[in-house]
C-alpha positions as CSV (number, residue, x, y, z in Angstrom):
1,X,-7.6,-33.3,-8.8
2,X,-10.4,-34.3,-6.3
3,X,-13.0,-32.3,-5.0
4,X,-11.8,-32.3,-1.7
5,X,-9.6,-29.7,0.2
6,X,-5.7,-30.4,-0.9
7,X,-3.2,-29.9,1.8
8,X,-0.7,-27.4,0.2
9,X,2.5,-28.9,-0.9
10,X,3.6,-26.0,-3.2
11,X,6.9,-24.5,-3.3
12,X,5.6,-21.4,-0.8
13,X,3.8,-24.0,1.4
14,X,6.2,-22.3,4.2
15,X,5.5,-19.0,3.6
16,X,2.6,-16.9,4.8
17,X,0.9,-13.7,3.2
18,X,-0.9,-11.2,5.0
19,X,-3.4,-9.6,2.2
20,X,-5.0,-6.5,2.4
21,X,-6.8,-4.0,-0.1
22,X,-9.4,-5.1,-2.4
23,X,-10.6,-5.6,-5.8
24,X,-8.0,-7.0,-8.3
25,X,-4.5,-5.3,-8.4
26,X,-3.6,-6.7,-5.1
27,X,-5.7,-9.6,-4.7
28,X,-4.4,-11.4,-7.8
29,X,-0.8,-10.6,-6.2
30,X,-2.4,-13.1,-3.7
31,X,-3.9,-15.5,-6.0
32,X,-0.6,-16.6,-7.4
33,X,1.2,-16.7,-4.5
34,X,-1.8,-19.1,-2.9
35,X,-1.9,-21.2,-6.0
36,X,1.6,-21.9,-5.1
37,X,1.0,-22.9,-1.7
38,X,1.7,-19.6,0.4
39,X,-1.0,-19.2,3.5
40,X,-2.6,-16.0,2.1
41,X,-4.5,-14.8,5.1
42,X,-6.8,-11.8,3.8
43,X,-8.1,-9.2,6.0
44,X,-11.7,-7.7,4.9
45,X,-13.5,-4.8,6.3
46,X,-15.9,-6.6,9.3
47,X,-19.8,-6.6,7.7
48,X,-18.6,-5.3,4.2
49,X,-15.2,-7.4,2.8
50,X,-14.2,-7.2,-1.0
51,X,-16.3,-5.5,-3.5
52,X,-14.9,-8.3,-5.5
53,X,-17.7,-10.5,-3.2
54,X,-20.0,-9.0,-5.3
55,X,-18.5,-8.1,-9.0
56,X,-18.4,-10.1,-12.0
57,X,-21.3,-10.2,-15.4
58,X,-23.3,-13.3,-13.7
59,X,-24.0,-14.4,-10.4
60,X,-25.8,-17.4,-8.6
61,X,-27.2,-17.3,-4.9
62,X,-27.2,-13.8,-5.1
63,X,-23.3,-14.3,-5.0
64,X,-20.3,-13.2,-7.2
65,X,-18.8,-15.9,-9.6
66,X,-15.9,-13.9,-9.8
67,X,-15.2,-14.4,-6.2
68,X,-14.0,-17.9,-5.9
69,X,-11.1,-17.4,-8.8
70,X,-9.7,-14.0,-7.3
71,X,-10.2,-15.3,-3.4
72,X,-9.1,-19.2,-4.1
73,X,-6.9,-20.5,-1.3
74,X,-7.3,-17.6,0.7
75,X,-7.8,-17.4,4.4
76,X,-10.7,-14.7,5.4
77,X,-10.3,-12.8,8.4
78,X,-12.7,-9.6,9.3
79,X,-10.7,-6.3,11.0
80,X,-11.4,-3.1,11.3
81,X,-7.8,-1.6,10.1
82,X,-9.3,2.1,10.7
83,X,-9.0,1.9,14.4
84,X,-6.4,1.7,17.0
85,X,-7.6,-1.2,18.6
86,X,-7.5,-3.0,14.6
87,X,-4.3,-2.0,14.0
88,X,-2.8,-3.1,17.2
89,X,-4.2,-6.8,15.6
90,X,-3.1,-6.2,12.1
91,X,0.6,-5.7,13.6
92,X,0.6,-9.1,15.5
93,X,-0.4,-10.8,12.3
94,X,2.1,-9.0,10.4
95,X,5.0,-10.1,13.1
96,X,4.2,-13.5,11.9
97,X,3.8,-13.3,8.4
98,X,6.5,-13.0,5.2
99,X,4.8,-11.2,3.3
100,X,2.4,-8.0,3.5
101,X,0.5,-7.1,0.1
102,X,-1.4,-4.1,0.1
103,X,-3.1,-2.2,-2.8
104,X,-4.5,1.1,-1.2
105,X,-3.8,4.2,-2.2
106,X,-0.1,5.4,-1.1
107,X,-0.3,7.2,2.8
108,X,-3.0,5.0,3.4
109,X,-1.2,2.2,5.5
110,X,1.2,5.6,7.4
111,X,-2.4,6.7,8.3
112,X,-3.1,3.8,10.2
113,X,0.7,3.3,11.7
114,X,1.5,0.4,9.5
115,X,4.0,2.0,7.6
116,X,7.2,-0.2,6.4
117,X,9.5,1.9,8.5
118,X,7.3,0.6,11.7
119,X,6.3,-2.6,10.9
120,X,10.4,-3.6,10.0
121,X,10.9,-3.0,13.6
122,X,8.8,-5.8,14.9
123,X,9.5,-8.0,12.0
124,X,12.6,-6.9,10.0
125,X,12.6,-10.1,7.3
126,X,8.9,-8.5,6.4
127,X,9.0,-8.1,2.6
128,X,5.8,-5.6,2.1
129,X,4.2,-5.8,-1.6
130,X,2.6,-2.5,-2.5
131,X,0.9,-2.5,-5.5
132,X,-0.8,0.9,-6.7
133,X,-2.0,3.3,-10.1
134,X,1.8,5.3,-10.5
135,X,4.1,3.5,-7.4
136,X,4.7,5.5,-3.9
137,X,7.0,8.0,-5.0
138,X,6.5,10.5,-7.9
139,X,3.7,13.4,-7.8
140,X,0.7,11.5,-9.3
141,X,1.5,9.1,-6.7
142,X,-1.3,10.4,-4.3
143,X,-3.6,10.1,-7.0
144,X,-6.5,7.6,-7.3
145,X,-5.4,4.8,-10.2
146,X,-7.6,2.2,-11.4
147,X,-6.3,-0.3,-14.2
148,X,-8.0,1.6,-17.3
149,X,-5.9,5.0,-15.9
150,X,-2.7,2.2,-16.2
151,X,-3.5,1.2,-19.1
152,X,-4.0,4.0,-20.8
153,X,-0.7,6.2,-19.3
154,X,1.6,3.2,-19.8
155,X,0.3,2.9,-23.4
156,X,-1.9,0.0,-24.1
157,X,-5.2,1.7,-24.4
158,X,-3.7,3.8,-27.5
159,X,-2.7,1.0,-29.8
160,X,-5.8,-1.4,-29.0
161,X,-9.0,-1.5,-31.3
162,X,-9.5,-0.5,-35.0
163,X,-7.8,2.6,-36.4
164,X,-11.3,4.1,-37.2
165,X,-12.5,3.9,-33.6
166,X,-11.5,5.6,-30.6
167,X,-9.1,3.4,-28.5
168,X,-10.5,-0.1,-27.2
169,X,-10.1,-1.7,-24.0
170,X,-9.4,-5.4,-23.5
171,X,-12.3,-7.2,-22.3
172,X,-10.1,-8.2,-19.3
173,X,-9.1,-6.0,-16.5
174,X,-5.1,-6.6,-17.7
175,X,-3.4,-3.4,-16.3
176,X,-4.5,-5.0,-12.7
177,X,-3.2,-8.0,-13.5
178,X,0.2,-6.9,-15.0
179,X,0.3,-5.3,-11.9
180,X,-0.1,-7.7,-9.6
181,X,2.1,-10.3,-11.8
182,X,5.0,-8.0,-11.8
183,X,4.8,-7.5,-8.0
184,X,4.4,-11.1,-7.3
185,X,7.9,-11.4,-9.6
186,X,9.5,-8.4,-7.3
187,X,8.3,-10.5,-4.1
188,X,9.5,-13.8,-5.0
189,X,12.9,-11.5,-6.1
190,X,13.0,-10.3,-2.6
191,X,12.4,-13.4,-1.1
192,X,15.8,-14.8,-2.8
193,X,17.7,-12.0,-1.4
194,X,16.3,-11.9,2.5
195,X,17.7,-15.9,1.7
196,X,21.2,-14.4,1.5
197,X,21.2,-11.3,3.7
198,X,18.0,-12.0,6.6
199,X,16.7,-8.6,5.4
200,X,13.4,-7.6,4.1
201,X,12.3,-5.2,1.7
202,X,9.4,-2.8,-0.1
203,X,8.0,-4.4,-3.2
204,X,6.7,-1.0,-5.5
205,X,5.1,-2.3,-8.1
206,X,2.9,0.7,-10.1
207,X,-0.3,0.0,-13.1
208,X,1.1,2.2,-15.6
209,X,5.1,0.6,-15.5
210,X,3.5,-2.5,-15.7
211,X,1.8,-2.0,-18.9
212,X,4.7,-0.1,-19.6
213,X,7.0,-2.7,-19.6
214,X,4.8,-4.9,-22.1
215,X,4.9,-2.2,-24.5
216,X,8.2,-3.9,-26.3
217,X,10.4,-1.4,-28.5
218,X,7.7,1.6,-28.3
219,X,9.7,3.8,-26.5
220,X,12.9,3.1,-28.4
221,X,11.1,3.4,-31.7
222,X,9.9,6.9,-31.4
223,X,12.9,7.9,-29.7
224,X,15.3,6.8,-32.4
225,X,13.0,6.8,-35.3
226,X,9.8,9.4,-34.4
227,X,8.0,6.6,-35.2
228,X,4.6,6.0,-32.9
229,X,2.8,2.9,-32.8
230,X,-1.0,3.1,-34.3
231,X,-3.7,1.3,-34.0
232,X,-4.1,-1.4,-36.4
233,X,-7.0,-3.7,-35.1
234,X,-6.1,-7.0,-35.7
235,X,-3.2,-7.2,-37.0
236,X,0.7,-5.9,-36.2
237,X,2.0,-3.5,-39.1
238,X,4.2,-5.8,-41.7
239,X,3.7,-8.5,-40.1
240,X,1.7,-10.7,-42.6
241,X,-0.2,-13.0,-43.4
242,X,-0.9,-12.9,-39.6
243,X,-4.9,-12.2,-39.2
244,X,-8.2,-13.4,-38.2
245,X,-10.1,-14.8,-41.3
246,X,-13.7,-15.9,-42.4
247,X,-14.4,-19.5,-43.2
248,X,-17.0,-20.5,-45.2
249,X,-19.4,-21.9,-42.4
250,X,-19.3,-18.2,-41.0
251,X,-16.6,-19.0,-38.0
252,X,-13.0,-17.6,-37.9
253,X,-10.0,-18.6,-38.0
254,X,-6.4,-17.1,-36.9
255,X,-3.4,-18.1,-39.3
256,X,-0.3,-16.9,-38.7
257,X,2.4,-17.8,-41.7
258,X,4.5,-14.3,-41.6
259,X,7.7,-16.3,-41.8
260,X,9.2,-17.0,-45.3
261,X,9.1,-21.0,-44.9
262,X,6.1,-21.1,-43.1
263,X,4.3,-18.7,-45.8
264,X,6.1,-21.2,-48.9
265,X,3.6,-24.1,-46.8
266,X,0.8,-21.8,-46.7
267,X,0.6,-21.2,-50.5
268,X,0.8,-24.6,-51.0
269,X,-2.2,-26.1,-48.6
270,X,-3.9,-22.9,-50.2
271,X,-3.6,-24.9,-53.9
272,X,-1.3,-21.3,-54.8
273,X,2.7,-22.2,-54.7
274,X,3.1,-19.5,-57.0
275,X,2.3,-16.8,-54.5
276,X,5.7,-18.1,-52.8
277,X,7.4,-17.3,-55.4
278,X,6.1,-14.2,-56.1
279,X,8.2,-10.9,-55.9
280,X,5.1,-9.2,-53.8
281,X,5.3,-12.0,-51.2
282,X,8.4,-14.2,-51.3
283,X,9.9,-12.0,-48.8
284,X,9.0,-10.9,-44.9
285,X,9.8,-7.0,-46.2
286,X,8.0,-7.7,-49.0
287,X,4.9,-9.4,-47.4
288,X,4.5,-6.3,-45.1
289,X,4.7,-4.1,-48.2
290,X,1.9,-5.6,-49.6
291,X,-0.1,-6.7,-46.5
292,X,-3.8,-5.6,-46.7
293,X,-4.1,-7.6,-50.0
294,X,-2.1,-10.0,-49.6
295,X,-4.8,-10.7,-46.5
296,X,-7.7,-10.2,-48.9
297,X,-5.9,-13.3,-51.0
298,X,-5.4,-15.3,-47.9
299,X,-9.2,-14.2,-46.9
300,X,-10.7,-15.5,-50.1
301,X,-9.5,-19.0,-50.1
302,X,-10.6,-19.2,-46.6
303,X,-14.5,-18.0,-46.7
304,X,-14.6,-21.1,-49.2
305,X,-13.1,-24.1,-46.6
306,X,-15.2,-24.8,-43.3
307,X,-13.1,-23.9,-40.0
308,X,-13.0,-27.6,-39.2
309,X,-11.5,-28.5,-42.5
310,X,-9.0,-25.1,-42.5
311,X,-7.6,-26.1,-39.4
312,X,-6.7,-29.7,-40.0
313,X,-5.2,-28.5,-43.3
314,X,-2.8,-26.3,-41.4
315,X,-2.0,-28.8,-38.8
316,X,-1.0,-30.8,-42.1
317,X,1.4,-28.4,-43.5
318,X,3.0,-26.9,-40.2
319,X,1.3,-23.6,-39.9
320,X,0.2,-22.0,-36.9
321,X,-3.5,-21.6,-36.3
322,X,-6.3,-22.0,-34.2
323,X,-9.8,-21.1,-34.0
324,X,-11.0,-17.8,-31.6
325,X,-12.0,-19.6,-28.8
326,X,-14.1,-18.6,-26.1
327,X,-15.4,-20.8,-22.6
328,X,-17.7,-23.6,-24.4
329,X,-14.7,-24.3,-27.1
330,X,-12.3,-24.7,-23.8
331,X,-13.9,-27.1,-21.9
332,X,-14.2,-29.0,-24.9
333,X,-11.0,-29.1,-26.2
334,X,-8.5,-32.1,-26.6
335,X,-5.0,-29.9,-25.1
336,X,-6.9,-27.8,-22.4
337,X,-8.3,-31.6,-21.2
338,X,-4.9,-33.2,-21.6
339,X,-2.9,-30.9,-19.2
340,X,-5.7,-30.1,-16.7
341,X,-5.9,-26.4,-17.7
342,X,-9.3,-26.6,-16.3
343,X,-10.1,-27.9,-12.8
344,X,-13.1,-28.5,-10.9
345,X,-13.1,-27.6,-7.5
346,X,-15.7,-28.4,-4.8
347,X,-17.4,-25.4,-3.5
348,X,-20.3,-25.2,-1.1
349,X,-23.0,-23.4,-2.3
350,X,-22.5,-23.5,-6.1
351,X,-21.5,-27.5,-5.8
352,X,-18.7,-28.7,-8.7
353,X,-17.1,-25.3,-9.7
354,X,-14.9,-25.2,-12.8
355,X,-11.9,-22.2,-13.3
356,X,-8.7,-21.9,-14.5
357,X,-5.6,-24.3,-13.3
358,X,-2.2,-23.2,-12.0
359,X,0.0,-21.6,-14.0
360,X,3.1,-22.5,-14.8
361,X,3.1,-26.1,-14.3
362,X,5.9,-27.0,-12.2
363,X,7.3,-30.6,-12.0
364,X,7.9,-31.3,-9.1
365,X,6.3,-28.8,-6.7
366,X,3.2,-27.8,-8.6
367,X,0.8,-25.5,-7.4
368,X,-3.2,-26.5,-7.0
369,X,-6.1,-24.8,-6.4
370,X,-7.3,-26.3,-2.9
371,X,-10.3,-24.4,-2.0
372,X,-12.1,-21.9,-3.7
373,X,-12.8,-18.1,-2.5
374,X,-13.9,-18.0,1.4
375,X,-17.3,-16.9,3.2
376,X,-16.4,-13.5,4.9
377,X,-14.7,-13.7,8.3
378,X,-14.7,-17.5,7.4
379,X,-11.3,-18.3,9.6
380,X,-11.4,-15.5,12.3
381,X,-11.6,-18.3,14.8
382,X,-8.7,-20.3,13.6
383,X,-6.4,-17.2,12.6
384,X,-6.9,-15.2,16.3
385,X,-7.8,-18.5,18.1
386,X,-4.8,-20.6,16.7
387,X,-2.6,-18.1,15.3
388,X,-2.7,-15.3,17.6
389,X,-4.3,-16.9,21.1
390,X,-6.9,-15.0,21.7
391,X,-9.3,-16.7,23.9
392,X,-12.7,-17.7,22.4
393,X,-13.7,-14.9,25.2
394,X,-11.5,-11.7,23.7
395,X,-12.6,-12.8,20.2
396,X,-16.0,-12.6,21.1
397,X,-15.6,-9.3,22.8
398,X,-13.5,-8.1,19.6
399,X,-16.4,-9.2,17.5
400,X,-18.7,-6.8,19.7
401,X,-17.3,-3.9,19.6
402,X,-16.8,-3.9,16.0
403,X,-13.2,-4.4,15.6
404,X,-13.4,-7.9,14.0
């Protein structure tokens, strides 16, 4: 991929997406559909924009590194949405646009007249992607929701972490996300049926269902079997051997080799067939009986092999492993090189910029990261000079008054 800006030729190259709201549960809505080649025009509050500008653990220039991930191939335009005059605006864009993704809380877009039931009539193919803490219907509705309230409601936060600690969070913000996936899955969804019908649609996508829905047979479990899902740290209950062990050069290593054949190759590269064989372990039900020591076994023969040597070994005999890897091990590594999972885009102030590539790859109309997140109010001229025709006169005058 070069450095320079990459005309979009993704399978949403015709589509365009009005984004509003801030932070991550909407935004990464827009993220995906940008990487795969939507016009996501985002609309930031004029002197302020995005907390996001400004989040993340490190930052260079006084600016967030977070920033250009979250706000890559995005469009920046400033507008006061709190005013009459910025609303009036807001519906122009909107008469244009496919898509509208918001992530405010619900009766905030009624409160500034740019409800679905108003904005159908001057653009009735308008699919609007909401994405908020419990959906726009239900009595906790009106209620603030952040991704760790998701989380925790829809289930996650109770089975992550160690049994002897209170419940962990991920070190990601993953209700958000789940959020945003799921309602960029529902869009897409109703883009295929305004294809049939010419009609557009809402697009409720809620935190907590979200995490919800990744919770596999929870629900079912305890409502056919009383049974409630624990936290078990880092493994999954009778599931085993499937764990993070020590190596001798005081790295770690993940082996999973729960299956029956797959276990029968472990014992061997282990220099223990026998255990194969074994009544304790020659069976799934029976591994899971007998997990914790059957990990202390597994455990043992790995604190004596290096990490290096463990995972060639395993590679060897067919058993799936791999080292815990974190961002130095990535931009190192042989497969994350070999399919481009890491790009480096070309950004203005920081200079060569590496994040994540598009995901999935798709053969024929791939998606690509074309420019990274934009200055605030970067493309007001070309979005209400071009887009709109406002004369370079009325933008100015907007501009003065506040309202862009």
């Amino acid at each position: 991929m070069t450095k320079e800006q990459i005309p979009s030729q993704g399978p949403l190259s015709d589509l365009r997406l009005i984004e509003m709201g801030t932070l991550l549960a909407g935004p990464f809505c827009g993220q995906l559909m940008g990487d795969f080649g939507a016009e996501v025009i985002k609309v930031e509050a004029p002197g302020k924009g995005d907390p996001m500008r400004d989040w993340g653990q490190e930052k260079q220039h006084g600016m967030s590194l977070w920033w250009p991930v979250i706000a890559r191939n995005k469009k920046s335009v400033t507008l006061n949405l709190r005013v009459k005059e910025g609303q009036e605006i807001a519906r122009d864009l909107i008469s244009k646009a496919d898509f509208l993704l918001e992530n405010f809380r619900p009766g905030t877009m009624e409160r500034w007249n740019l409800s679905y039931e108003e904005l159908r009539k001057i653009n009735p193919r308008l699919i609007m992607i909401r994405v908020s803490g419990y959906g726009q219907t239900g009595p906790y509705s009106v209620r603030a929701g952040f991704g760790a309230v998701g989380e925790s409601m829809g289930g996650l936060r109770y089975v992550c972490g160690d049994p002897s600690t209170p419940p962990s969070r991920m070190g990601i913000s993953i209700g958000d996300s789940l959020a945003a996936t799921f309602a960029c899955i529902g869009a897409l969804s109703a883009l295929h049926y305004r294809e049939r019908t010419g009609e557009g649609q809402v697009v409720d996508s809620a935190i907590y269902e979200a995490v919800l829905n990744m919770m596999e047979s929870l629900i079912t479990e305890y409502d056919k079997a009383g049974y409630i899902r624990e936290r078990q740290g880092a493994i999954l209950p009778n599931v085993a051997p499937s764990n993070v062990y020590p190596t001798k050069d005081d790295s770690m290593i993940l082996i999973a080799a729960n299956q029956d054949t797959v276990f029968g190759r472990l014992a061997e590269a282990m220099g223990q067939p026998e255990l194969a064989k074994d009544e304790r372990y020659s069976t799934h039900a029976a591994r899971g009986a007998h997990q914790e020591e059957l990990d202390e076994l597994v455990a043992a023969w790995t604190r004596t092999v290096d990490a290096d040597e463990i995972e060639s070994s395993m590679e060897k005999f067919g058993i799936p492993s791999g080292k815990i890897y974190r961002a130095p091990d990535m931009l190192e590594d042989a497969q994350f090189k070999a399919r481009e999972a890491i790009i480096t885009t070309m950004h203005p102030k920081f200079g060569d910029l590496r994040m994540q590539n598009v995901a999935p790859k798709l053969s024929v109309t791939p998606g690509s990261v074309r420019t990274p997140g934009p200055e605030l109010g970067q493309h007001n001229e070309e979005i209400y000079g071009e887009l709109l025709n406002l004369s370079a006169e009325r933008v100015a005058e907007l501009k003065s008054d506040g309202i862009i």
